[in-house]
C-alpha beads as a LAMMPS data file, in Angstrom:
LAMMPS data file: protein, C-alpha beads

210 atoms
209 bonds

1 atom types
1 bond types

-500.0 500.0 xlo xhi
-500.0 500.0 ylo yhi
-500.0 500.0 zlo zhi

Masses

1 110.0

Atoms # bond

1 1 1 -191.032 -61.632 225.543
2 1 1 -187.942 -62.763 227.608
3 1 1 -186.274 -66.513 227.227
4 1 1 -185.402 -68.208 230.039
5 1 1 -182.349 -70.791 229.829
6 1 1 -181.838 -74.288 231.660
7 1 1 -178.770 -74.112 233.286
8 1 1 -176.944 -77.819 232.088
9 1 1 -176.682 -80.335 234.536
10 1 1 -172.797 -81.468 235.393
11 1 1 -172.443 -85.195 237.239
12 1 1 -169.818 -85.120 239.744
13 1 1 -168.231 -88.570 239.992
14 1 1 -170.511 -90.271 242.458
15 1 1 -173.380 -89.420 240.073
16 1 1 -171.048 -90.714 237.390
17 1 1 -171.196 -94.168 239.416
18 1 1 -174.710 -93.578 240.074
19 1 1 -175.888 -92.970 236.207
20 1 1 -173.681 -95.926 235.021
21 1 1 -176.261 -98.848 233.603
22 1 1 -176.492 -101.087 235.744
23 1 1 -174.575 -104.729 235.606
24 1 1 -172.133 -102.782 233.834
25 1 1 -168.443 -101.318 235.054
26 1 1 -167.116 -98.172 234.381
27 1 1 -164.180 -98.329 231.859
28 1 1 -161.771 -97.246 234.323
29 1 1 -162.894 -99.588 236.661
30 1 1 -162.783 -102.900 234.896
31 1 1 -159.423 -102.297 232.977
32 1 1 -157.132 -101.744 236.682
33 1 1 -159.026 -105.348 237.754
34 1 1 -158.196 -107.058 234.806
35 1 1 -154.261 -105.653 235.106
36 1 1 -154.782 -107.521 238.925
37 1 1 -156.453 -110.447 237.647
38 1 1 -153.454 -111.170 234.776
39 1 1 -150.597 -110.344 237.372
40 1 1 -152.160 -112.956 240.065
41 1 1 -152.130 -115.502 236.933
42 1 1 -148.650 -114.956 235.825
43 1 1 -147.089 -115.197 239.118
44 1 1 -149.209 -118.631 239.539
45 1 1 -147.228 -119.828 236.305
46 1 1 -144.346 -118.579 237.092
47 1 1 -144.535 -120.647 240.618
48 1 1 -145.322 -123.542 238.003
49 1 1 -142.757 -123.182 235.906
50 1 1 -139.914 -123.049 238.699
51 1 1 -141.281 -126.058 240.274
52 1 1 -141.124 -127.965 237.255
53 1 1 -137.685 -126.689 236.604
54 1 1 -136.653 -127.438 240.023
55 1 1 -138.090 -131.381 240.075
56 1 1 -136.780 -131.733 236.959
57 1 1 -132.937 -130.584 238.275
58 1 1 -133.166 -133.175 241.150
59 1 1 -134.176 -135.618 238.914
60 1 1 -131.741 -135.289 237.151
61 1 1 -128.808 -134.868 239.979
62 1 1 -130.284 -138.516 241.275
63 1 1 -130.216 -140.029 238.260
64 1 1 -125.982 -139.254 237.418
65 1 1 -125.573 -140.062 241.441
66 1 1 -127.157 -143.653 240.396
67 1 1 -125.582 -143.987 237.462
68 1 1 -122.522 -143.311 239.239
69 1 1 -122.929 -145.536 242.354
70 1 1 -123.241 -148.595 239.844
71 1 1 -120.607 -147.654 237.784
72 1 1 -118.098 -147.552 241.368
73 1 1 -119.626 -150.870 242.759
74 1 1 -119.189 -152.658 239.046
75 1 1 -115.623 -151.252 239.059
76 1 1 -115.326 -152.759 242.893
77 1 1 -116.706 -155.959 241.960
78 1 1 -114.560 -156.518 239.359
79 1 1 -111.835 -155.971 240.957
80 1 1 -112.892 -158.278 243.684
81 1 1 -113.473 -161.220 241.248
82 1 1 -109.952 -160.356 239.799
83 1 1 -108.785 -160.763 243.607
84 1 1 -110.440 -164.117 243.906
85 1 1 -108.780 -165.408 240.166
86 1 1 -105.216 -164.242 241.688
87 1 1 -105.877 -166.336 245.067
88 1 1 -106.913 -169.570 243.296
89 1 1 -103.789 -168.956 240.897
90 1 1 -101.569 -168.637 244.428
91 1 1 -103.360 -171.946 245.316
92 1 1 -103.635 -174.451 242.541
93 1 1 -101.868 -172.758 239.629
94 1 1 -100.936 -172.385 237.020
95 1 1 -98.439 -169.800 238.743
96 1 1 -95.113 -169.810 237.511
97 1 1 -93.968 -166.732 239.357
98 1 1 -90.687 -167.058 241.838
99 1 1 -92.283 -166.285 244.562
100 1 1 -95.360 -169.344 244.251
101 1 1 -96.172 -171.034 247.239
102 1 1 -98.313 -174.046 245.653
103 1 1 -96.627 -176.249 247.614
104 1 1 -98.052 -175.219 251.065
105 1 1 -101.358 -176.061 250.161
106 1 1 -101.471 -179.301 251.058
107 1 1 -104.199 -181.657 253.035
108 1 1 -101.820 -181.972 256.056
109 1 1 -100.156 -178.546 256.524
110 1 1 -102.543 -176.747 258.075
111 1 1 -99.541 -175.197 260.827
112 1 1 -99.256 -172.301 258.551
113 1 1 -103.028 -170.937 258.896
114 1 1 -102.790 -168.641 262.235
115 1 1 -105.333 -167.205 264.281
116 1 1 -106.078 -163.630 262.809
117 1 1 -104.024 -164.504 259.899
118 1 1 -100.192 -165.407 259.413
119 1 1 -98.352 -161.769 258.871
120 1 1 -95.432 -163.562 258.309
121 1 1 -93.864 -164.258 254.446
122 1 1 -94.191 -166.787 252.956
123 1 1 -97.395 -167.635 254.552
124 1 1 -99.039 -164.095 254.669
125 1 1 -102.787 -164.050 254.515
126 1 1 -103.238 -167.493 255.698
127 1 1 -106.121 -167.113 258.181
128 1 1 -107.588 -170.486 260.692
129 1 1 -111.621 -170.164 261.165
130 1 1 -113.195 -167.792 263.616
131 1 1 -114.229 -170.027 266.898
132 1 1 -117.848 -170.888 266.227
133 1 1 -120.068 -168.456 267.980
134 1 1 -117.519 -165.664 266.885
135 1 1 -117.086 -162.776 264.225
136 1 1 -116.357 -165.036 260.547
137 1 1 -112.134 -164.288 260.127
138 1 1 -112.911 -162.420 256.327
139 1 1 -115.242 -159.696 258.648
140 1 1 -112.862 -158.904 261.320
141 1 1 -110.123 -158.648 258.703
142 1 1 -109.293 -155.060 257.433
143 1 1 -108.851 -155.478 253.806
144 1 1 -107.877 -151.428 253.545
145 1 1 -104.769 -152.305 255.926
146 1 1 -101.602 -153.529 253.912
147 1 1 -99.647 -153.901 257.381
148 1 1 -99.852 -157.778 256.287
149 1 1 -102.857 -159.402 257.303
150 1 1 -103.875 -159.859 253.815
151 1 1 -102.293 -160.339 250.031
152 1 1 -102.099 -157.849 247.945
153 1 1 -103.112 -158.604 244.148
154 1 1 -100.004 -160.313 242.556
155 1 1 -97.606 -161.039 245.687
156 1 1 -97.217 -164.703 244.951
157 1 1 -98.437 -164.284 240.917
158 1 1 -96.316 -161.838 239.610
159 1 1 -99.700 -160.582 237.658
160 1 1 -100.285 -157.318 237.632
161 1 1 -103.270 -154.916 237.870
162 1 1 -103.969 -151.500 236.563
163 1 1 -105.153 -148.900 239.649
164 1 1 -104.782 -145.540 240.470
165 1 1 -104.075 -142.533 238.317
166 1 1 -106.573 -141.646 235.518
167 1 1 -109.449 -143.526 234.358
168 1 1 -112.542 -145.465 235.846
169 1 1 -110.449 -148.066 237.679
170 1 1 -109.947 -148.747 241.422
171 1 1 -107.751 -146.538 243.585
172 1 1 -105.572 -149.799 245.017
173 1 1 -105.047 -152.991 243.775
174 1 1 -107.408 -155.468 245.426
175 1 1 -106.215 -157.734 248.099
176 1 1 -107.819 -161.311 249.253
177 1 1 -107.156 -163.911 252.409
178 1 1 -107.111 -167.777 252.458
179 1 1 -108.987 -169.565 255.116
180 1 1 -108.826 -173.367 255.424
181 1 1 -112.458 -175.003 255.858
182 1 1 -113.495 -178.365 256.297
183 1 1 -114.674 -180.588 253.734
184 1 1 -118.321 -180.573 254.018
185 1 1 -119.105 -182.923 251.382
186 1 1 -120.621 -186.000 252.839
187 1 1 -118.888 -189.353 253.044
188 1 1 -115.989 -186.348 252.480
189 1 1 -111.944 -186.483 253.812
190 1 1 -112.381 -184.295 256.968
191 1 1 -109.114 -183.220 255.947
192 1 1 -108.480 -179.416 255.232
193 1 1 -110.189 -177.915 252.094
194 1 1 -107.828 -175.318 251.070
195 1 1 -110.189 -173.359 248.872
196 1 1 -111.677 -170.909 250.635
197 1 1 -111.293 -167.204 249.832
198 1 1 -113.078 -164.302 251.489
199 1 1 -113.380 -160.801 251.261
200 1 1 -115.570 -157.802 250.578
201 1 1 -116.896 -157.007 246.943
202 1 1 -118.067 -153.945 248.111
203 1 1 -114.688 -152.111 248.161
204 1 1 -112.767 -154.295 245.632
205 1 1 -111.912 -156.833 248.019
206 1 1 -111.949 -160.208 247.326
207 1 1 -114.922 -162.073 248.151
208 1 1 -116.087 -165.289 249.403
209 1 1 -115.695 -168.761 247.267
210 1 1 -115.824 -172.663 247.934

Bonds

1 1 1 2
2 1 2 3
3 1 3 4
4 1 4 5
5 1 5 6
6 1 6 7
7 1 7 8
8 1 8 9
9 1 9 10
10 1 10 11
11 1 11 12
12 1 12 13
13 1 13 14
14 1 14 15
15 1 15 16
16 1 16 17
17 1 17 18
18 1 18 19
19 1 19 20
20 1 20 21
21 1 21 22
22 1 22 23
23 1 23 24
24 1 24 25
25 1 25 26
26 1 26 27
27 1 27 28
28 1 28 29
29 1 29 30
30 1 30 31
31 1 31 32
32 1 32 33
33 1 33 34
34 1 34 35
35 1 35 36
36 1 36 37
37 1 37 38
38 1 38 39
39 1 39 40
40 1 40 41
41 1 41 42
42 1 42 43
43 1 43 44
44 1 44 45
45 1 45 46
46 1 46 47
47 1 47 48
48 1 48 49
49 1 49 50
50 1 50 51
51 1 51 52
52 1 52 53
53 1 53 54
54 1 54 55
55 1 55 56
56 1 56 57
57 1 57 58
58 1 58 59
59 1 59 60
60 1 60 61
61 1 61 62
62 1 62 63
63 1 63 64
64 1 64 65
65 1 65 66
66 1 66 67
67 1 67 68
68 1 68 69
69 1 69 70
70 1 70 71
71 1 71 72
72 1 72 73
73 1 73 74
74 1 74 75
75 1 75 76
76 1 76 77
77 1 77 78
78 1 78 79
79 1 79 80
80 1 80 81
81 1 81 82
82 1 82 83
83 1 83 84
84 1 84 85
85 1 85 86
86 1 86 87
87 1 87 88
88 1 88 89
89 1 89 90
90 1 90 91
91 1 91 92
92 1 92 93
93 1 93 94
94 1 94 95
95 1 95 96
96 1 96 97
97 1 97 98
98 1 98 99
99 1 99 100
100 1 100 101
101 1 101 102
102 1 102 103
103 1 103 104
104 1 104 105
105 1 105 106
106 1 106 107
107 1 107 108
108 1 108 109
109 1 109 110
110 1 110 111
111 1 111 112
112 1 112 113
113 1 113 114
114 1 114 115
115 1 115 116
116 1 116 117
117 1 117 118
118 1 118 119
119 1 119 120
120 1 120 121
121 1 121 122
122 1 122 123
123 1 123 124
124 1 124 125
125 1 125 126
126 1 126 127
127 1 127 128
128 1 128 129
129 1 129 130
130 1 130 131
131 1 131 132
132 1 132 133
133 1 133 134
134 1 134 135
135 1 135 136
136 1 136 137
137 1 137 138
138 1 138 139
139 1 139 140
140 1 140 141
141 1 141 142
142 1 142 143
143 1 143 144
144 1 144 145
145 1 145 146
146 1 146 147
147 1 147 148
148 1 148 149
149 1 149 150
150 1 150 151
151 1 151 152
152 1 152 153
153 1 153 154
154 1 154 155
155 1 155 156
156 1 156 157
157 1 157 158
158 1 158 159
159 1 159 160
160 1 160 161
161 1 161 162
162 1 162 163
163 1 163 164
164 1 164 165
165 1 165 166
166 1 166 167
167 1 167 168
168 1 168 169
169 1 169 170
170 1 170 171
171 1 171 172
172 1 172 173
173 1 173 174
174 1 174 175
175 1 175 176
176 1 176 177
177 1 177 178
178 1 178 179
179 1 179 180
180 1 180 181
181 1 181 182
182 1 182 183
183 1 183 184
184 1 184 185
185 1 185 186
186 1 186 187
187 1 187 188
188 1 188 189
189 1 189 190
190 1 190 191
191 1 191 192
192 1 192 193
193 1 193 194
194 1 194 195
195 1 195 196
196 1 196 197
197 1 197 198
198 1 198 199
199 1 199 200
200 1 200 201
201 1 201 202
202 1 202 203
203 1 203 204
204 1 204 205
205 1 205 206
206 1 206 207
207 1 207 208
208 1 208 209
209 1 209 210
């Protein structure tokens, strides 16, 4: 009696494929798409994350620019309302300095207000109206010029104002014109109004008044 043997059947690894149950992955398979799967999702947060980051720095560079702008034009203003205090004190008083002019500002001495602005002491700064139709005197003026078109802060005072060096303070001192205007009141003197003080607030210069 002679026994014959089955020789055992070995599966290649197309028939591996091809034996696999169906609606199910080979081990091998599935684990090297789930490593691409969790890469393409990290790199997607990581995009998120350094946008955020990002938006979050310019927010935050826009916000200390503002903060700073306002802090510079509150600094300017001031100063230009500190202008405007020194050039009613040259007008009206009290000023008790040597160097005072109160007494050209009178209703009838209106020779000492030039065209473009006296640059001569004592009557520096003292500016006639524009011609109608024209550029207004306090906008043609340049208040970053001391050649003498305008007063520096505390020329006819003797105050004195803290600029430059250290600190949040402005670079100069301020400086401010006069202009004589009309009286526009009506029923009014048409005589001179000697109150009328112009500049720019936006670089510390001394700004307009009536």
């Amino acid at each position: 009696m002679s026994i014959c043997a089955t020789p055992e059947m070995k599966l290649t690894t197309p028939d591996r494929l091809a034996a696999a149950p169906r609606g199910r992955s080979p081990r091998g398979v599935q684990s090297a798409s789930q490593r691409g799967v969790t890469l393409v999702i990290v790199l997607m947060l990581l995009v998120v994350v350094t946008l955020l980051g990002v938006g979050a720095a310019r927010m935050a560079m826009l916000a200390e620019r503002s903060a700073r702008n306002d802090r510079d034009y509150q600094v300017a203003w001031q100063a230009a309302e500190a202008a405007l205090m020194d050039a009613q004190f040259d007008i009206r008083g009290p000023n008790t300095s040597g160097a005072q002019r109160m007494d050209l500002f009178t209703e009838n001495n209106t020779s000492v207000f030039q065209p473009g602005c006296n640059t001569t002491a004592p009557y520096l700064g003292l500016c006639q109206p524009a011609v109608e139709g024209t550029k207004p005197v306090w906008a043609s003026v340049d208040f970053l010029d001391g050649s003498g078109t305008t007063v520096e802060y505390g020329t006819y005072t003797g105050r004195t104002f803290d600029s430059g060096g250290v600190g949040v303070k402005p670079a100069r001192a301020p400086r401010y014109m006069i202009e004589w205007v009309p009286d526009p009141t009506p029923g009014g003197s048409a005589a001179f109004f000697p109150a009328s003080i112009t500049g720019d607030p936006a670089t510390g210069r001394a700004s307009k008044i009536a």
